[in-house]
C-alpha positions as CSV (number, residue, x, y, z in Angstrom):
1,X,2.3,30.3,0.5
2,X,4.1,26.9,0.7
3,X,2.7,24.6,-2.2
4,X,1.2,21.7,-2.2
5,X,4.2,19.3,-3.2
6,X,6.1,21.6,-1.1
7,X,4.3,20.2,1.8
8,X,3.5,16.5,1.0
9,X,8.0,16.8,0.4
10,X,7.7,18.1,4.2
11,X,5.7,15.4,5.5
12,X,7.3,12.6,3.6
13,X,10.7,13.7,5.1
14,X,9.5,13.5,8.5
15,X,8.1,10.2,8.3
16,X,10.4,6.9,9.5
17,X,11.8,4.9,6.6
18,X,9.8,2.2,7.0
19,X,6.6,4.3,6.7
20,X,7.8,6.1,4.2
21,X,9.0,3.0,2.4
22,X,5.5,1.9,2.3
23,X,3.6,5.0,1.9
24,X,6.1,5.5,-1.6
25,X,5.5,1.9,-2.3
26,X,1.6,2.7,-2.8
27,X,1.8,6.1,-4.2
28,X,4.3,5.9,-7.2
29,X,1.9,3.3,-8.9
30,X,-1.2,5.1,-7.8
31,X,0.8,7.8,-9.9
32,X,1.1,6.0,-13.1
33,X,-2.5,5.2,-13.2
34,X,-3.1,8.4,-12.8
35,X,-0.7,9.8,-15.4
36,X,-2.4,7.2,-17.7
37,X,-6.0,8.1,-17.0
38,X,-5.1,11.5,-17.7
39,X,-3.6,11.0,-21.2
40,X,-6.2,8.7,-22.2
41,X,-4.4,5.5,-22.1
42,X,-5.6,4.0,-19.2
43,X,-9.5,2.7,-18.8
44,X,-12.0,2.1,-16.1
45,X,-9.9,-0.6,-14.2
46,X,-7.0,1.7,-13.6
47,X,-9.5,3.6,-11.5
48,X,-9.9,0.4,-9.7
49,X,-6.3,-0.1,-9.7
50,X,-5.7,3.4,-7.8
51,X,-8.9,2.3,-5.6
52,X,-7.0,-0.9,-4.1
53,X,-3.8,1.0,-3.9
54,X,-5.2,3.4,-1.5
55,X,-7.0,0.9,0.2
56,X,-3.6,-1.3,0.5
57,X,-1.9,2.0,1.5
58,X,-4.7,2.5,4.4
59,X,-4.1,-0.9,5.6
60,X,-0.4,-0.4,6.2
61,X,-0.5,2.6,8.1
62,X,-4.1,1.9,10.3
63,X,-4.5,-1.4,10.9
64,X,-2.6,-3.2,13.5
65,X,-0.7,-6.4,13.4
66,X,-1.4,-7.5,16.3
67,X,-4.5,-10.2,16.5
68,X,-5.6,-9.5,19.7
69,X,-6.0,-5.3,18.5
70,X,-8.5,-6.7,15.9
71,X,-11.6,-6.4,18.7
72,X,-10.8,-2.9,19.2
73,X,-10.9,-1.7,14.9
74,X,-13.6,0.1,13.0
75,X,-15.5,-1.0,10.4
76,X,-13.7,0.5,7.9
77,X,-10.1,-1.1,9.2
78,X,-12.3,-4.6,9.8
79,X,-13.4,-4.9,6.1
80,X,-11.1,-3.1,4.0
81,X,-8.1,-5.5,4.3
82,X,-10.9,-8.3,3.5
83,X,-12.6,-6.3,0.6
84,X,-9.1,-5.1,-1.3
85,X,-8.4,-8.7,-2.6
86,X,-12.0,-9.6,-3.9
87,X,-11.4,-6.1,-6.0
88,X,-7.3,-7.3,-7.2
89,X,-9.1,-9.9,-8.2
90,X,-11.7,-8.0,-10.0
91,X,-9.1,-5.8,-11.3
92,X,-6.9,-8.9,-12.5
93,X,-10.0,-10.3,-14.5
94,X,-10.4,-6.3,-16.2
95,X,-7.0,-6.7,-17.4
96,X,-7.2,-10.0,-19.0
97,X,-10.4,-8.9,-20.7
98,X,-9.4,-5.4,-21.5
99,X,-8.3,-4.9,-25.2
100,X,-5.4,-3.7,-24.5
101,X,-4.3,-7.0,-23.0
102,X,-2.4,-8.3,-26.5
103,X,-0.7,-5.0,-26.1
104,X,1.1,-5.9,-22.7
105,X,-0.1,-3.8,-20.4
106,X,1.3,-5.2,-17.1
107,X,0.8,-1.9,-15.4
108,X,-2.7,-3.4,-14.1
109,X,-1.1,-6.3,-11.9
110,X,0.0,-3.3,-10.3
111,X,-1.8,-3.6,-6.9
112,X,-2.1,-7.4,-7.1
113,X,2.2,-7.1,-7.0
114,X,2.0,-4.4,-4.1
115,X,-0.6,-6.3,-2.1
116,X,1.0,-9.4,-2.1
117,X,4.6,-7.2,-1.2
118,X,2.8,-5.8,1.6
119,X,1.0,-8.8,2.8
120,X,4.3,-10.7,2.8
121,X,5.9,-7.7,4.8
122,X,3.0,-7.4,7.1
123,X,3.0,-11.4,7.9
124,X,6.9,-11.0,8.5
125,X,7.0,-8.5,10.7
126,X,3.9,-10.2,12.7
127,X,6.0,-12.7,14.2
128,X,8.7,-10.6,15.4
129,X,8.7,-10.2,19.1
130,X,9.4,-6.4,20.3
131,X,10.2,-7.3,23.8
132,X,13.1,-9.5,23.1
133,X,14.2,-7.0,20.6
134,X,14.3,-4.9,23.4
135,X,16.2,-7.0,25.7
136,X,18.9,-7.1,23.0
137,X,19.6,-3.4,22.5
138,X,22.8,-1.9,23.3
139,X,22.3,-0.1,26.6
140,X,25.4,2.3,26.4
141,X,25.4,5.8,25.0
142,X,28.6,7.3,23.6
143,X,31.7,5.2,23.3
């Protein structure tokens, strides 16, 4: 029986790079969290901080960029890209109040860092146009 890493190693090497770029850049700090709320040195707002991870994750790989797509999305795709920032910024104010803020624990501006990342990416890639990238491509095979 083929484990579960086993598995999730299978699927991650099949995915394109850019996917998997952005699927790994979403995970690994999802990770930490969870490493930290597991040896008791995380809190309550690194469960929000995994929660907004996987929401920023869920936006990258189902919604579209394109505008004129955003009559044909679900509610879920319509409201979590609008509802993930209102919790970074809930998450942002848990770390300033937190008491282990004088201890420096940046690992909480986690998802505010990926989001904007994303965001960034997303807004980037939005203005590229496809078809005259397509125009451009090299049409002969072999040399």
């Amino acid at each position: 029986m083929v484990s579960c890493s086993a598995r999730l190693l299978t699927r991650l090497s099949t995915l394109k790079r850019p996917q998997l770029a952005f699927t790994c850049l979403c995970i690994v700090p999802a990770v930490v969290h969870t490493i930290r709320l597991l040896t008791g040195t995380g809190s309550g707002v690194d469960v929000l901080a995994i929660s907004s991870l996987a929401m920023t994750a869920f936006t990258v790989r189902s919604v579209p960029l394109d505008p004129a797509a955003q009559e044909y999305l679900s509610p879920l795709e319509k409201w979590v890209p609008i509802l993930n920032p209102v919790l970074i910024v809930a998450i942002t104010i848990g770390a300033l109040f937190t008491d282990r803020h004088l201890e420096n624990d940046y690992f909480l501006y986690l998802p505010l860092l990926v989001w904007v990342t994303v965001n960034f990416g997303r807004s980037a890639m939005a203005t590229v146009d496809l078809g005259h990238l397509e125009k451009l491509k090299y049409k002969y095979k072999g040399a």
